[in-house]
C-alpha positions as CSV (number, residue, x, y, z in Angstrom):
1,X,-7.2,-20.9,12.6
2,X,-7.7,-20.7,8.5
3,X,-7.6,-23.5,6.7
4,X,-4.5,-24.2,4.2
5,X,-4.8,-24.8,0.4
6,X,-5.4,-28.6,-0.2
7,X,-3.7,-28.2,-3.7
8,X,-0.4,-26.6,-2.9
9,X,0.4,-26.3,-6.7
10,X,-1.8,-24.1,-7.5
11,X,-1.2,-21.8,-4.7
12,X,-0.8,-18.1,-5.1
13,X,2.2,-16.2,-3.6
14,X,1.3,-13.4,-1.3
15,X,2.7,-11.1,-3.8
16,X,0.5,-12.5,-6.7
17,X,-2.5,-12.1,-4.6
18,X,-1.8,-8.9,-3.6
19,X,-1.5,-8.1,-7.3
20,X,-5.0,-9.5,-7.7
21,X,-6.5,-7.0,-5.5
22,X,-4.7,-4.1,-6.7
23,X,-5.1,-4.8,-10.3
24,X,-8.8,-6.1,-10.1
25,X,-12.1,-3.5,-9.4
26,X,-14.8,-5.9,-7.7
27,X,-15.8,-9.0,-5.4
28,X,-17.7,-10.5,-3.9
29,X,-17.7,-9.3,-0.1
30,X,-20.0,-12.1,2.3
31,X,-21.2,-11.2,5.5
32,X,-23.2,-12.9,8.5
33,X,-27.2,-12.0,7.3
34,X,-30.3,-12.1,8.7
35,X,-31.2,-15.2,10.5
36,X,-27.8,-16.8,10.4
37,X,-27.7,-17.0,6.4
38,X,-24.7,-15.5,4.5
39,X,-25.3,-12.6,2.8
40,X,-22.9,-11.7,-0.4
41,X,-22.9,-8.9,-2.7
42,X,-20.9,-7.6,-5.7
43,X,-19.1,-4.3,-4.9
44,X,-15.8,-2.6,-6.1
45,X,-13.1,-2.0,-3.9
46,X,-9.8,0.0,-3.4
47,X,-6.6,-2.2,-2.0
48,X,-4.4,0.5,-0.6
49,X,-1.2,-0.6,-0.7
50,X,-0.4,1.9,1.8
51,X,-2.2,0.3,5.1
52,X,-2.9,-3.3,3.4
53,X,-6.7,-2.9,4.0
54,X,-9.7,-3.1,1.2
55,X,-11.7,0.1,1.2
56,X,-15.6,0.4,-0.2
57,X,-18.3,2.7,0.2
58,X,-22.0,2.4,-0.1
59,X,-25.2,3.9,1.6
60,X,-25.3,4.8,5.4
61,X,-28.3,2.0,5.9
62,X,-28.9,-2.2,4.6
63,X,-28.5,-5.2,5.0
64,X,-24.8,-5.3,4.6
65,X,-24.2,-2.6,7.7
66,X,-27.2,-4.2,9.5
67,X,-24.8,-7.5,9.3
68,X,-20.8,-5.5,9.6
69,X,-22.1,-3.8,13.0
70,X,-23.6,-7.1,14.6
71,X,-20.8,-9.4,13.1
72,X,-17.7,-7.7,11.6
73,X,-15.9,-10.9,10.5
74,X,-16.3,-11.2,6.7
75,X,-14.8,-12.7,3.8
76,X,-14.1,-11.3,-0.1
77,X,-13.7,-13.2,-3.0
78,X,-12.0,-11.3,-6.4
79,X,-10.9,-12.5,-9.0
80,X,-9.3,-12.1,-12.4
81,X,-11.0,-12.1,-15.9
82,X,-8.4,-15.3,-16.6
83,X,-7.9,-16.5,-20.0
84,X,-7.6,-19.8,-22.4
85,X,-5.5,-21.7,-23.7
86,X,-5.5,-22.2,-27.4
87,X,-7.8,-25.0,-28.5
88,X,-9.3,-25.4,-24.8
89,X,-12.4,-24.3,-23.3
90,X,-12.0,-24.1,-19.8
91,X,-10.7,-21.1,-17.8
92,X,-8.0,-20.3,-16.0
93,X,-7.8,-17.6,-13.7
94,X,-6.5,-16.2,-10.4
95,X,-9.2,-16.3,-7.6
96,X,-7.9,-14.5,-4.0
97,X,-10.3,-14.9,-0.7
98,X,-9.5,-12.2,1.8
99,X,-10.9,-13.3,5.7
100,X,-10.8,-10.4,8.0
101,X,-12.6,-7.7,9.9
102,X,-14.6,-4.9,8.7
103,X,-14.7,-1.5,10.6
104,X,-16.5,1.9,9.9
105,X,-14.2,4.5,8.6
106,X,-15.0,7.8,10.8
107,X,-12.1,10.1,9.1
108,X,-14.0,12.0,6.9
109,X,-10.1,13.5,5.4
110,X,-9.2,9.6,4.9
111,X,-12.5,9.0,3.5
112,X,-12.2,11.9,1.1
113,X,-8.3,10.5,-0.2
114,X,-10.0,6.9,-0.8
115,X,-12.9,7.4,-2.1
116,X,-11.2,9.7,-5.3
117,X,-8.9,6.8,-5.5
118,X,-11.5,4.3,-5.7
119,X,-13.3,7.2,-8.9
120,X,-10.7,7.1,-10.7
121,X,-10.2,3.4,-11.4
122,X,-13.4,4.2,-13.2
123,X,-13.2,7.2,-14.7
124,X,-10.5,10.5,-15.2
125,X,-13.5,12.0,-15.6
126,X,-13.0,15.4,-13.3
127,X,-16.4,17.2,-13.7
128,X,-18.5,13.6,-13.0
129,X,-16.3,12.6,-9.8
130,X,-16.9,16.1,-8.2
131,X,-20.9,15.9,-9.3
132,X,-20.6,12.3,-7.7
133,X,-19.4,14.3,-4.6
134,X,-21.6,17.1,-4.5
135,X,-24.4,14.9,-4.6
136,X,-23.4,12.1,-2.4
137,X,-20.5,12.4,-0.4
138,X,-22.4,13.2,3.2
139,X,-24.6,9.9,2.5
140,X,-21.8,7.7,1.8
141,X,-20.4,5.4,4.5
142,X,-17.0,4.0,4.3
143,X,-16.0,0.7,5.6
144,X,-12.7,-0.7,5.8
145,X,-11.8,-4.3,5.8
146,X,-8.7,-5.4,7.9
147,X,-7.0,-8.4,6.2
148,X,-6.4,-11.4,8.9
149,X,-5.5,-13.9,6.2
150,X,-5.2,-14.1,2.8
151,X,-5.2,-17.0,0.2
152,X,-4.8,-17.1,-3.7
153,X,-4.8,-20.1,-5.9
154,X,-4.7,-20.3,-9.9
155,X,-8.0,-22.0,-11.0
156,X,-9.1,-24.5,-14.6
157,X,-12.2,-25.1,-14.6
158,X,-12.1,-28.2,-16.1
């Protein structure tokens, strides 16, 4: 059903892409939009190792929800700041494209445990996370994307 990497060499083992997701804070997540046009937008994500799934949060209402609820297949692209090679100008970096499904999280506990998670690969900041909470932990909404394929490849731009 997903399509395999033309360029076999430059594949990325599952473990590296796993590390990609785990080690990186944002994608881009791409959605069915209005009208049939794809809709992405940048957001920051939790990989938890635990379950396998990506975890994000946002506001209750838009067009990304709008999209999930009539269309939950979705894709999201991360990848890694990369580097150069001495003398060169192109990039090379570590790009990971994760197909799946997304769901609503209901489980307020589980949504609790994540979302601190997802603060601290930001901040250790104790008094901001629990302000962030205080002011806006009943008008978050949690969504949960369930991996059905994942591919990683090493990139040069050139």
């Amino acid at each position: 059903m997903f399509r395999e990497l033309r360029r076999k060499k430059q594949e990325l083992s599952r473990q590296e892409c796993l590390e990609v997701l785990i080690n990186e804070k944002r994608g881009v997540l791409s959605v069915n939009g209005d009208d049939g046009y794809p809709y992405g937008m940048p957001l920051n994500h939790f990989y938890n190792e635990e379950d396998g799934c990506l975890y994000f949060h946002g506001g209750e209402i838009g067009h990304r929800i709008d999209a999930i609820k009539r269309n939950d297949k979705v894709s999201y692209c991360v990848y890694d700041e990369g580097y150069l090679k001495e003398g060169e100008w192109s990039l090379n970096f570590k790009s990971v494209i994760v197909f799946g499904r997304m769901e609503i999280v209901e489980d307020v506990k589980m949504m609790n445990d994540i979302i601190r998670k997802l603060c601290y690969r930001f901040t250790d900041d104790e008094e901001y996370i629990k302000a962030e909470f205080d002011r806006s932990f009943n008008a978050t909404l949690m969504t949960k994307l369930v991996p059905e394929h994942i591919s990683g490849k090493r990139v040069n731009e050139s």
